[in-house]
C-alpha positions as CSV (number, residue, x, y, z in Angstrom):
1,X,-6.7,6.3,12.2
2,X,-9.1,4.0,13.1
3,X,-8.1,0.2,14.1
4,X,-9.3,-3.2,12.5
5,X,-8.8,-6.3,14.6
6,X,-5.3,-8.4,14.0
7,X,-5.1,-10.4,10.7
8,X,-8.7,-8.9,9.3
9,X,-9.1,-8.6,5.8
10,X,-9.7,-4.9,6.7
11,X,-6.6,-4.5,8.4
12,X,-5.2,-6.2,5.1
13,X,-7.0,-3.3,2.6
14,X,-6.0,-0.9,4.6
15,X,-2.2,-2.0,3.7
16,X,-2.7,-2.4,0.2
17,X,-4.6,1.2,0.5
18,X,-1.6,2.8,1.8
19,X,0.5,1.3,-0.5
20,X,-2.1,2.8,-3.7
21,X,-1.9,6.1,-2.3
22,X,1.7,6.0,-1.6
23,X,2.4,8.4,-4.1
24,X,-0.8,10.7,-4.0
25,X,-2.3,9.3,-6.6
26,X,-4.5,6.3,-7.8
27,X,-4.6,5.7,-11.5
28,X,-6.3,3.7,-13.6
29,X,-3.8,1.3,-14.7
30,X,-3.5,0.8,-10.7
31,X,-6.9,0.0,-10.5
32,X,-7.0,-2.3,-13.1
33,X,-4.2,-4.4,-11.5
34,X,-6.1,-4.9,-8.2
35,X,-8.6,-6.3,-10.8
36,X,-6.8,-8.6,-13.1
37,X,-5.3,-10.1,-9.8
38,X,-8.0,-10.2,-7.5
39,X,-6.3,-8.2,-4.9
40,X,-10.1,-8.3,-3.7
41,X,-10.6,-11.9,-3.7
42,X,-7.2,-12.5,-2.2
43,X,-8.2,-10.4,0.9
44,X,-11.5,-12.3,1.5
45,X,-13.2,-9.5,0.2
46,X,-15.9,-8.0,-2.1
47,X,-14.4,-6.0,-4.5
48,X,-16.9,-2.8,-3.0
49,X,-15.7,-3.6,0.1
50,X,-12.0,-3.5,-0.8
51,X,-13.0,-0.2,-2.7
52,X,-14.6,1.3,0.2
53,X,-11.4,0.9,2.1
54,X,-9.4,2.2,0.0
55,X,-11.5,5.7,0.0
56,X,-11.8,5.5,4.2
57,X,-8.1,5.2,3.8
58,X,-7.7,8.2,1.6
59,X,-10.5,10.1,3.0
60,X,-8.7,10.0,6.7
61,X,-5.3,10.9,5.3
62,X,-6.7,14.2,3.4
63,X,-8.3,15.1,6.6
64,X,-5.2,15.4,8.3
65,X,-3.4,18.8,8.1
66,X,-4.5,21.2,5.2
67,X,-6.5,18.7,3.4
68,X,-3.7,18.1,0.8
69,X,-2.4,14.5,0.1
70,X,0.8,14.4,-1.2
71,X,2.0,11.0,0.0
72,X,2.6,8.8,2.6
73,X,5.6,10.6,3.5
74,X,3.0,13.0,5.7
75,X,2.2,9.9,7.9
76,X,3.7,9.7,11.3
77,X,6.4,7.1,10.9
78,X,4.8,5.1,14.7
79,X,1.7,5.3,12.8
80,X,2.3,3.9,9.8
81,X,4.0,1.3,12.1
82,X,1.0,0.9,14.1
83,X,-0.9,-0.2,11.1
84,X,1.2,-2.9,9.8
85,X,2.0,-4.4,13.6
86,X,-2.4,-5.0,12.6
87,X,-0.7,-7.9,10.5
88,X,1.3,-10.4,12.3
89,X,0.5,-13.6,10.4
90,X,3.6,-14.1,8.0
91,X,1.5,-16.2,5.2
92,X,-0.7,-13.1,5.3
93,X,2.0,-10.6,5.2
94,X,3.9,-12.2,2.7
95,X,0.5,-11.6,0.3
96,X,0.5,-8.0,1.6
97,X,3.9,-7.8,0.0
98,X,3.3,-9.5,-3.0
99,X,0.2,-7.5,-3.8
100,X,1.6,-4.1,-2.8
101,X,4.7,-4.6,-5.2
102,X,2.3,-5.9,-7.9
103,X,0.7,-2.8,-7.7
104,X,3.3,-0.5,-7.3
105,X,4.9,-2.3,-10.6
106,X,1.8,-1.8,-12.5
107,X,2.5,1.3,-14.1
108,X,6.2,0.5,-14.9
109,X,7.4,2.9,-12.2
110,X,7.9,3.0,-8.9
111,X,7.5,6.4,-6.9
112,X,9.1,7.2,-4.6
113,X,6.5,7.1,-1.5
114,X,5.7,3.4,-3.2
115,X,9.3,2.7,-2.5
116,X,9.1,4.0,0.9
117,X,6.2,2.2,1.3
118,X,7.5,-1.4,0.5
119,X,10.6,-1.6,2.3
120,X,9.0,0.0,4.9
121,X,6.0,-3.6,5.1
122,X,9.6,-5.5,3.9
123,X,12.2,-3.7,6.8
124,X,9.3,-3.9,9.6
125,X,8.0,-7.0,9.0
126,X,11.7,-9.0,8.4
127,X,10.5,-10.0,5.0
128,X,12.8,-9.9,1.0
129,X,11.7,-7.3,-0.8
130,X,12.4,-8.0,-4.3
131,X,14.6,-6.3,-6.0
132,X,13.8,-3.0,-7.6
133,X,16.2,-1.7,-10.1
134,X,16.9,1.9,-10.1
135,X,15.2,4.1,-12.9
136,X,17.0,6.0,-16.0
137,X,15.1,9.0,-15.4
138,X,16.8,9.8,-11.7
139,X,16.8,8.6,-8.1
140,X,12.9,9.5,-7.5
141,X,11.6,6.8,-8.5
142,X,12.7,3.1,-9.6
143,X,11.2,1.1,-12.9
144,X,9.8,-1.9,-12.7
C-alpha cells in the first residue's frame, strides 16, 4: 500500500477506512455515521476527499490475492502495523479511536474484523479501548 506522510489527514482516512472495511462490508447505516459526526470535517477533510480514500483503501485491498475482500484479517499483520506507525501524534490518535469505535457501534454490532481492528489502533498505539460487551448471539461479534 501506498504511504501518506506522518500525521496527514490522509494517513488519518486511511485508518478510519480500514476500520469501515474491517468486516468486508460498508453499509449504509455506516455511512451515515461518518456523516452525522463529521468523521470528514474532523480529519481536515472534504467529505469527497474522505470518500475517495475510503474506495483507494478498498480498491488496493481487493487487488490483493483473488480479488475477494473478506476482511481485514487478509492484511499482513506488519502491514496493517505499518499504517498506523503513519499516526504518531496521540491527540490525533486518540480521534482515530474515537471515530473508528463510533463507527464500528453504528450498526449495534461489532464484527469481528471491527474488533480486531480496534484493539489492534488501542494495543499498538498504548491507548483504552472502551469497553465492548460481548454479544447474545455468540463470540463473533460484540454489541454495542
Amino acid at each position: 500500500m501506498r504511504t501518506f506522510p506522518r500525521n496527514s489527514p490522509q494517513a488519518a482516512a486511511r485508518v478510519v477506512a480500514l476500520a469501515l472495511l474491517a468486516d468486508g462490508d460498508v453499509d449504509d447505516t455506516e455511512l451515515a455515521a461518518m456523516a452525522r459526526i463529521d468523521v470528514a470535517g474532523r480529519l481536515d477533510l472534504a467529505p469527497v476527499e474522505l470518500m475517495a480514500i475510503v474506495q483507494s483503501v478498498g480498491h488496493e485491498l481487493l487487488t490483493r490475492g483473488d480479488g475477494t475482500w473478506q476482511g481485514v484479517g487478509q492484511l499482513p499483520r506488519a502491514e496493517l502495523l505499518t499504517m498506523l506507525d503513519e499516526i504518531d501524534d496521540v491527540g490525533l490518535r486518540l480521534i482515530l479511536l474515537q471515530i473508528c469505535v463510533a463507527l464500528s457501534r453504528s450498526d449495534r454490532r461489532i464484527a469481528r474484523g471491527e474488533y480486531e481492528v480496534l484493539c489492534t489502533l488501542a494495543d499498538h498505539w498504548d491507548l483504552p479501548l472502551p469497553p465492548l460487551e460481548p454479544a447474545r448471539t455468540g463470540a463473533a461479534s460484540v454489541s454495542a
